[in-house]
PDB file of N, CA, C and O in Angstrom:
ATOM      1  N   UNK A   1     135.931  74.405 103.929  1.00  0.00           N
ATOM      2  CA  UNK A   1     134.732  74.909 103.292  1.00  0.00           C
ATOM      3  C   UNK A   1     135.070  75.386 101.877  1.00  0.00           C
ATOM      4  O   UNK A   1     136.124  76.009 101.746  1.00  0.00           O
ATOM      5  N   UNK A   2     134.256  75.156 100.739  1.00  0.00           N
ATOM      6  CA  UNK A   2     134.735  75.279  99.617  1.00  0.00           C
ATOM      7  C   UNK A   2     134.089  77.175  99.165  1.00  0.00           C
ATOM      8  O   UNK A   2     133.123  77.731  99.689  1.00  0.00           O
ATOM      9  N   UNK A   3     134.865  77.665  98.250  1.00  0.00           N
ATOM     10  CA  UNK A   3     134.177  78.690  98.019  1.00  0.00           C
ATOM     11  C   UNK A   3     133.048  78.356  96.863  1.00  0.00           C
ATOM     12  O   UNK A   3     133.378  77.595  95.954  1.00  0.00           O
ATOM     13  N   UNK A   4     131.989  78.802  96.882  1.00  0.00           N
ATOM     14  CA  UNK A   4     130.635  79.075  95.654  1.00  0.00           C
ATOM     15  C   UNK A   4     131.113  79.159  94.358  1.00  0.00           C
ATOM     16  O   UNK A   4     130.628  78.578  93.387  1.00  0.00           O
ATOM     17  N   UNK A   5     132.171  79.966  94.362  1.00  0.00           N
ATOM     18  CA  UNK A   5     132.495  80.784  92.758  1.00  0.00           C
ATOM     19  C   UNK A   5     133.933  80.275  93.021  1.00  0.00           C
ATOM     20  O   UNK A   5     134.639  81.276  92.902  1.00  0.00           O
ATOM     21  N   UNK A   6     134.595  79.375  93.275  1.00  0.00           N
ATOM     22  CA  UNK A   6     135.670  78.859  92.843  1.00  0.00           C
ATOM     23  C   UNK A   6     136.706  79.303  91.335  1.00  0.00           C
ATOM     24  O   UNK A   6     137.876  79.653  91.177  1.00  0.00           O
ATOM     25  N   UNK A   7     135.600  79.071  90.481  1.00  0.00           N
ATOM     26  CA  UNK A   7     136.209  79.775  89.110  1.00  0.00           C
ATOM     27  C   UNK A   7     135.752  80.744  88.551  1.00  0.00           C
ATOM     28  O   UNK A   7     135.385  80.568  87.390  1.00  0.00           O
ATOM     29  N   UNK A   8     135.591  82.220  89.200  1.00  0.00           N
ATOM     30  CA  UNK A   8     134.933  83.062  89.233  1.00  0.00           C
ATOM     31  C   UNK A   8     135.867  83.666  87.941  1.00  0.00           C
ATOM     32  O   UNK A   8     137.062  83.370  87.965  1.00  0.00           O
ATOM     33  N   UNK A   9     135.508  84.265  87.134  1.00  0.00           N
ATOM     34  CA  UNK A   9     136.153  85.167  85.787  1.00  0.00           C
ATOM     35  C   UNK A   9     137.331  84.198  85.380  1.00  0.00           C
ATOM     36  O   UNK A   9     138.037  84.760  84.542  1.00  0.00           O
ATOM     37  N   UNK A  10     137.868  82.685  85.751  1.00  0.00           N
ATOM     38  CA  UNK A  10     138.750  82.077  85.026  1.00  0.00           C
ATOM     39  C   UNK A  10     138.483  81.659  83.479  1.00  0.00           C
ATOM     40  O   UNK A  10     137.448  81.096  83.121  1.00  0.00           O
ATOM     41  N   UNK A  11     139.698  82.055  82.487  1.00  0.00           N
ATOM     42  CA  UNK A  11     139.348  81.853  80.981  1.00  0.00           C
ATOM     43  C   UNK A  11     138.763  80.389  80.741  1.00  0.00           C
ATOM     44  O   UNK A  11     139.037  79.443  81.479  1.00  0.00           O
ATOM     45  N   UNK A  12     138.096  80.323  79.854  1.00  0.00           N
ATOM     46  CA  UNK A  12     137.770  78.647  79.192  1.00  0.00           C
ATOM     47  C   UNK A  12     139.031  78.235  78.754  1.00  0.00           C
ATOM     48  O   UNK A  12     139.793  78.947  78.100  1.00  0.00           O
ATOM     49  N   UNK A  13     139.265  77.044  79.124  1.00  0.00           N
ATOM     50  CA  UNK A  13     140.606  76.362  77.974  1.00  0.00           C
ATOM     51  C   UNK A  13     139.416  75.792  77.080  1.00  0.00           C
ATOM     52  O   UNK A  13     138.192  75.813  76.955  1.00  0.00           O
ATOM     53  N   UNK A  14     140.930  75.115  76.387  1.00  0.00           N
ATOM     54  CA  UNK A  14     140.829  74.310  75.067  1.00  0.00           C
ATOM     55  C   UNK A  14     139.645  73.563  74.792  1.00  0.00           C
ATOM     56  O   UNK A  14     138.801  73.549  73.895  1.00  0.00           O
ATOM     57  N   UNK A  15     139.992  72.561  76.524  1.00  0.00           N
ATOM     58  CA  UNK A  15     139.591  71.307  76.908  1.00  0.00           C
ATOM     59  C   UNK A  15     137.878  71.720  77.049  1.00  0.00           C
ATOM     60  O   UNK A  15     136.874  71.227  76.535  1.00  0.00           O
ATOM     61  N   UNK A  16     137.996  72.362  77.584  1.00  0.00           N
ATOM     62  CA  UNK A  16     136.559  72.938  78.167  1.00  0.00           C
ATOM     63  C   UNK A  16     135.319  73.077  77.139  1.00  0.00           C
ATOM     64  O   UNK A  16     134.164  72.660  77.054  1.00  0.00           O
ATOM     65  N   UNK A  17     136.232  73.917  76.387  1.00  0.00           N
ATOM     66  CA  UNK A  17     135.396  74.725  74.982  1.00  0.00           C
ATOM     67  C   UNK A  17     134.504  73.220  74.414  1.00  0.00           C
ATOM     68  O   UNK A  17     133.290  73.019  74.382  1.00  0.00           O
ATOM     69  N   UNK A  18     135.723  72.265  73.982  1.00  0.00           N
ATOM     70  CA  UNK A  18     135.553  70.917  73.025  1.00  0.00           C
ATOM     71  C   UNK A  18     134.469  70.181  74.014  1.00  0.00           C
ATOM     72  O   UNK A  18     133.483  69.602  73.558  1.00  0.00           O
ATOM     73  N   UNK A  19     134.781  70.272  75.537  1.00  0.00           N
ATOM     74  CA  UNK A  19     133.612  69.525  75.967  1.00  0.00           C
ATOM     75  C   UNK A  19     132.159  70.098  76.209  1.00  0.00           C
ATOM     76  O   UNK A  19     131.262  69.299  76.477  1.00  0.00           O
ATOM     77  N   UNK A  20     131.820  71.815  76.104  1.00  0.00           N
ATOM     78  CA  UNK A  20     130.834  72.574  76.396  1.00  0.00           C
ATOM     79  C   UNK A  20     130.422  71.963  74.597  1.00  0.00           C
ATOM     80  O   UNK A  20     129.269  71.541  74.502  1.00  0.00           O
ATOM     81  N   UNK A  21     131.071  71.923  73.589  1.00  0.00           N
ATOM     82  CA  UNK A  21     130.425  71.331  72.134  1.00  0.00           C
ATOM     83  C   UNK A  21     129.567  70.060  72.343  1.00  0.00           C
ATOM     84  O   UNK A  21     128.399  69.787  72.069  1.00  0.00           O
ATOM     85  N   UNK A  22     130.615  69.364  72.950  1.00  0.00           N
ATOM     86  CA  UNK A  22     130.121  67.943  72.748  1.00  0.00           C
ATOM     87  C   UNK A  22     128.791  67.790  73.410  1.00  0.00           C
ATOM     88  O   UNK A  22     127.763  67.388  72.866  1.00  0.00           O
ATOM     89  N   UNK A  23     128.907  68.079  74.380  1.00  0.00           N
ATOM     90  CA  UNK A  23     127.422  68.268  75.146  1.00  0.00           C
ATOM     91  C   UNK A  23     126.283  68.830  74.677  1.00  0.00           C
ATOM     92  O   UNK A  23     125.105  68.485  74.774  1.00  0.00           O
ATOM     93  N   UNK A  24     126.863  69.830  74.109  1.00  0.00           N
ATOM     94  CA  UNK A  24     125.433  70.914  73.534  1.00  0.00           C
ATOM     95  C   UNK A  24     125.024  70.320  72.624  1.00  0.00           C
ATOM     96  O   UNK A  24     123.842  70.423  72.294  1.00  0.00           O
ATOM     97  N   UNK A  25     126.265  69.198  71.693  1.00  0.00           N
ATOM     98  CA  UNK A  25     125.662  68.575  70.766  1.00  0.00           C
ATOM     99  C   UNK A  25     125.066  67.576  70.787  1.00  0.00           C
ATOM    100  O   UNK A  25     124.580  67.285  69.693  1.00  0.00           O
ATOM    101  N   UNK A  26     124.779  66.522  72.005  1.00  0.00           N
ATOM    102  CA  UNK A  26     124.464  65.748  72.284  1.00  0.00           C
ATOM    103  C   UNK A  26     123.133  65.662  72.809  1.00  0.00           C
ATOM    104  O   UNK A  26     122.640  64.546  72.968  1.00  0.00           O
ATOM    105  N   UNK A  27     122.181  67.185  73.238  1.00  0.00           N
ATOM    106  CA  UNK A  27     121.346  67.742  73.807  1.00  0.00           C
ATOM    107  C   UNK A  27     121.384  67.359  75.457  1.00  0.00           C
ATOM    108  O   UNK A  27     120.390  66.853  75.976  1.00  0.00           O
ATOM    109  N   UNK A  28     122.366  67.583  76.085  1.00  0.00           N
ATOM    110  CA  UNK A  28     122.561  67.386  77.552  1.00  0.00           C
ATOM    111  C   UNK A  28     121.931  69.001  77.816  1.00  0.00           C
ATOM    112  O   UNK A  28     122.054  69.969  77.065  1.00  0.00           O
ATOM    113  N   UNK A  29     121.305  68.936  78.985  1.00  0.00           N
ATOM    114  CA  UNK A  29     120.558  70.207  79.713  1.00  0.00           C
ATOM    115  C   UNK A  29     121.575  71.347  80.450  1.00  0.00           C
ATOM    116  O   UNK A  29     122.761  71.131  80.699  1.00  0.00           O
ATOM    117  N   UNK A  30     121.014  72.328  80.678  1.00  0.00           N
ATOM    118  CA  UNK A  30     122.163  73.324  80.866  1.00  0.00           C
ATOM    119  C   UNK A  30     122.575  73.063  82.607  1.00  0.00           C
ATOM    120  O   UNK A  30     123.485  73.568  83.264  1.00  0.00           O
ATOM    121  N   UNK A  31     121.870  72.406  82.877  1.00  0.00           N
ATOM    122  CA  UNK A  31     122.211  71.980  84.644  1.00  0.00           C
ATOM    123  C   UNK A  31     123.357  70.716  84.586  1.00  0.00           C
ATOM    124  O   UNK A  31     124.321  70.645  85.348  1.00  0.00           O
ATOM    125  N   UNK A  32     123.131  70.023  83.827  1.00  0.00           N
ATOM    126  CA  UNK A  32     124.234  69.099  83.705  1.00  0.00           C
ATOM    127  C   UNK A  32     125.483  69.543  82.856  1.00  0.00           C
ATOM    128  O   UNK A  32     126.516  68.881  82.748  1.00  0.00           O
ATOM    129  N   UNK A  33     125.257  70.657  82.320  1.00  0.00           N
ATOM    130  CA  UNK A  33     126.670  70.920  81.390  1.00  0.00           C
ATOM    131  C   UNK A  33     127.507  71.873  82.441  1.00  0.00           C
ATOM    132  O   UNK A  33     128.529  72.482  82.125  1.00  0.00           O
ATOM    133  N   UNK A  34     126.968  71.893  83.592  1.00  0.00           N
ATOM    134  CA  UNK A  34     126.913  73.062  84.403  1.00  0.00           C
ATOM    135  C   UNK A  34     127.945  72.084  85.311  1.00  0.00           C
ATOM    136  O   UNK A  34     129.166  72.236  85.354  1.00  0.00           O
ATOM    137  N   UNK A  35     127.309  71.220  85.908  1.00  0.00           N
ATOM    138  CA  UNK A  35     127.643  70.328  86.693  1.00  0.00           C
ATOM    139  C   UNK A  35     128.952  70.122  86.384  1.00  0.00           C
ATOM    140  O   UNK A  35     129.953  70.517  86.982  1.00  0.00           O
ATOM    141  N   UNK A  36     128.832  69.305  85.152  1.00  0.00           N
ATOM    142  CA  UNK A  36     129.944  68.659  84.225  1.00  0.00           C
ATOM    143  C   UNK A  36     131.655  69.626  84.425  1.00  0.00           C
ATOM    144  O   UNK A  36     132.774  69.300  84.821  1.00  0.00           O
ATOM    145  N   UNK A  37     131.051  70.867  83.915  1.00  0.00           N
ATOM    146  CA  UNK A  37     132.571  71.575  84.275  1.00  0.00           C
ATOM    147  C   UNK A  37     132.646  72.581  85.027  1.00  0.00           C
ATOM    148  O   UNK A  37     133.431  73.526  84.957  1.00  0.00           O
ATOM    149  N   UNK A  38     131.427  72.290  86.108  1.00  0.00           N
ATOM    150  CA  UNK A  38     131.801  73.246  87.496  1.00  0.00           C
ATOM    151  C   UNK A  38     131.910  74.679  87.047  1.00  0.00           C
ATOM    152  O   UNK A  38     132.696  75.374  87.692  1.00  0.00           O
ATOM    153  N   UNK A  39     131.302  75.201  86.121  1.00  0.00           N
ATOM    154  CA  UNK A  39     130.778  76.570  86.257  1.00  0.00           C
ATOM    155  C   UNK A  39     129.558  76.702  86.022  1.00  0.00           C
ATOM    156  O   UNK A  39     128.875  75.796  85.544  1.00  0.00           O
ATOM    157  N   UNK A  40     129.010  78.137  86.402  1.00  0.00           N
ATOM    158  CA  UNK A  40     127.853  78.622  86.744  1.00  0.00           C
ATOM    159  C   UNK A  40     126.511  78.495  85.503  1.00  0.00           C
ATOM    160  O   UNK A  40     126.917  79.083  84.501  1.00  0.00           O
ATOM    161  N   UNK A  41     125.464  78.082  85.325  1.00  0.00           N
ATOM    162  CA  UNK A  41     125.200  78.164  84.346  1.00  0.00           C
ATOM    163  C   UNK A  41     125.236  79.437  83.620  1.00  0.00           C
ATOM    164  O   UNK A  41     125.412  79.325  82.407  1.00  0.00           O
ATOM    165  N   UNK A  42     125.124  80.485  84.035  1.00  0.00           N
ATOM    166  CA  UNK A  42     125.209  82.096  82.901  1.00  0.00           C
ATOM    167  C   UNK A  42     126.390  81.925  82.812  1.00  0.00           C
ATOM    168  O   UNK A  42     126.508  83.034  82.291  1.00  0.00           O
ATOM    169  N   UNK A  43     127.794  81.422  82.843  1.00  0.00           N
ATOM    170  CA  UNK A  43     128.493  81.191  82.465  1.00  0.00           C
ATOM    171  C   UNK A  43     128.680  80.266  81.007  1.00  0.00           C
ATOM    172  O   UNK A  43     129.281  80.565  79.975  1.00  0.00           O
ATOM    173  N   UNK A  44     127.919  79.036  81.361  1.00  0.00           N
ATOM    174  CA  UNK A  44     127.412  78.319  79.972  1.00  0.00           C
ATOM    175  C   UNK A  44     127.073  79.047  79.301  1.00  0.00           C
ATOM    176  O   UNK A  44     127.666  79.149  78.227  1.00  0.00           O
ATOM    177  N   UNK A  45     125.979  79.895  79.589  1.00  0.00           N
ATOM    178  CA  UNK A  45     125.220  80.667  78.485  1.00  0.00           C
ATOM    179  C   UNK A  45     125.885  81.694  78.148  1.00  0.00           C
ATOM    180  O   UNK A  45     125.236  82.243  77.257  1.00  0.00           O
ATOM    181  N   UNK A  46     126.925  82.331  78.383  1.00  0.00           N
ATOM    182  CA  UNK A  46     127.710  83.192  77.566  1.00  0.00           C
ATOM    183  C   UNK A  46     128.850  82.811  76.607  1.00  0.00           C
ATOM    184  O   UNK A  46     129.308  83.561  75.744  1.00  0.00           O
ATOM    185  N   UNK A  47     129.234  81.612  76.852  1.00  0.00           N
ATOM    186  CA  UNK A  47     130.055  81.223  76.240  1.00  0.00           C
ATOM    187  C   UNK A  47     129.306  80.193  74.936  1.00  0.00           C
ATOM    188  O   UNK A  47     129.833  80.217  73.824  1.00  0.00           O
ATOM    189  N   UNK A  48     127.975  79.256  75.197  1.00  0.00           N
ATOM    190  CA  UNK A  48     127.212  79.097  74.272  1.00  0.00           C
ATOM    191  C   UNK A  48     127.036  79.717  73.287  1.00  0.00           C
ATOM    192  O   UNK A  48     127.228  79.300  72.145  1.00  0.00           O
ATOM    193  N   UNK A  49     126.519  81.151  73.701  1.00  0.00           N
ATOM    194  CA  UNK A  49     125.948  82.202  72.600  1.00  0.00           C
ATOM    195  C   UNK A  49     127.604  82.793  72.154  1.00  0.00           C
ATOM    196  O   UNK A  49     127.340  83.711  71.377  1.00  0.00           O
ATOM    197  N   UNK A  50     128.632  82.741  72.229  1.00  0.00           N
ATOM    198  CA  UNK A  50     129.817  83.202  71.552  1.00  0.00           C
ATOM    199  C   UNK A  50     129.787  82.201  70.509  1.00  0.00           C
ATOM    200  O   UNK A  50     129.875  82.351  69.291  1.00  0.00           O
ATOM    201  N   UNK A  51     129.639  81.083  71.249  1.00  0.00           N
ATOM    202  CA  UNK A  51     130.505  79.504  69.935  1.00  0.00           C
ATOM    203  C   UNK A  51     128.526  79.606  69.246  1.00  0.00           C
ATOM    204  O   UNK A  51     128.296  78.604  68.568  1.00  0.00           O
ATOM    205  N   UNK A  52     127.679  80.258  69.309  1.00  0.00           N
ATOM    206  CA  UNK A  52     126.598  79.838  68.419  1.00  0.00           C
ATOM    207  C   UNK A  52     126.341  78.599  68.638  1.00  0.00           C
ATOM    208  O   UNK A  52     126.629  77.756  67.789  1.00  0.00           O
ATOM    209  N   UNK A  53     125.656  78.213  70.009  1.00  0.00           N
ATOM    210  CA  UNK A  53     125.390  76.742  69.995  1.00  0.00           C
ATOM    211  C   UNK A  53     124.102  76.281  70.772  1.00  0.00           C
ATOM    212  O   UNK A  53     124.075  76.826  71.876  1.00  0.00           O
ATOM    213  N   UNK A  54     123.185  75.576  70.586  1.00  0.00           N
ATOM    214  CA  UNK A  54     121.903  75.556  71.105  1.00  0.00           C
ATOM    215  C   UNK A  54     122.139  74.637  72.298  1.00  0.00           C
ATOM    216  O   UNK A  54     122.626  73.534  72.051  1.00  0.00           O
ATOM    217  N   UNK A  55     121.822  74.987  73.702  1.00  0.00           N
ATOM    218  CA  UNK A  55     121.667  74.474  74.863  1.00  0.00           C
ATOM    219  C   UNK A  55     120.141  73.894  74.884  1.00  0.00           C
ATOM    220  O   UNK A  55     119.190  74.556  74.468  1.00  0.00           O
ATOM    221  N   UNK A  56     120.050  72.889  75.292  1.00  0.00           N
ATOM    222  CA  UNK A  56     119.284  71.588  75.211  1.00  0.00           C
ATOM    223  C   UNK A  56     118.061  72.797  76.787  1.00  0.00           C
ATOM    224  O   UNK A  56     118.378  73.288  77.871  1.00  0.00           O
ATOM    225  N   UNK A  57     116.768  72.754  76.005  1.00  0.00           N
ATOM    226  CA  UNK A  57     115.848  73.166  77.212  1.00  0.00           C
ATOM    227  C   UNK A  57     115.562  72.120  78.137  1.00  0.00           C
ATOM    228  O   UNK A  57     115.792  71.003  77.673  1.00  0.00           O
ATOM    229  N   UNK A  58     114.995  72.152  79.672  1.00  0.00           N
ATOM    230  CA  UNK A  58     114.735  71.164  80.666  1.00  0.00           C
ATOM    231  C   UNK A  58     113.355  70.603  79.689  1.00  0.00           C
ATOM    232  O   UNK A  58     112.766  71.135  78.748  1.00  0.00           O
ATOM    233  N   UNK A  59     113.222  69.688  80.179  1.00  0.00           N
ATOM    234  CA  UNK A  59     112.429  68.987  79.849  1.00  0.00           C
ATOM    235  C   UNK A  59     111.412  68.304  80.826  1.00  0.00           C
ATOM    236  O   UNK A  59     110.556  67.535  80.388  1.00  0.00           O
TER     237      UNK A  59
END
């Protein structure tokens, strides 16, 4: 059985950061950027609003 919060308070790497950009820049939605690197979306969104970066609204 897997745990929910798997990466519960683990730091962003490098890798992560460059791909949470690419996405945001691409206007991918915050459920798929979510998906993409397996953390939570308020996780996206805190680290979004650090790097100043606009998350794509659902549509």
């Amino acid at each position: 059985m897997t745990k929910p919060f798997e990466r519960h308070r683990q730091a962003w790497t490098t890798d992560e950061i460059q791909k949470l950009h690419a996405l945001a820049t691409k206007g991918v939605s915050l459920k798929a950027i979510s998906k993409s690197l397996t953390r939570t979306e308020d996780s996206i969104k805190a680290r979004a609003k650090l790097d100043k970066l606009k998350i794509a609204k659902k549509r």
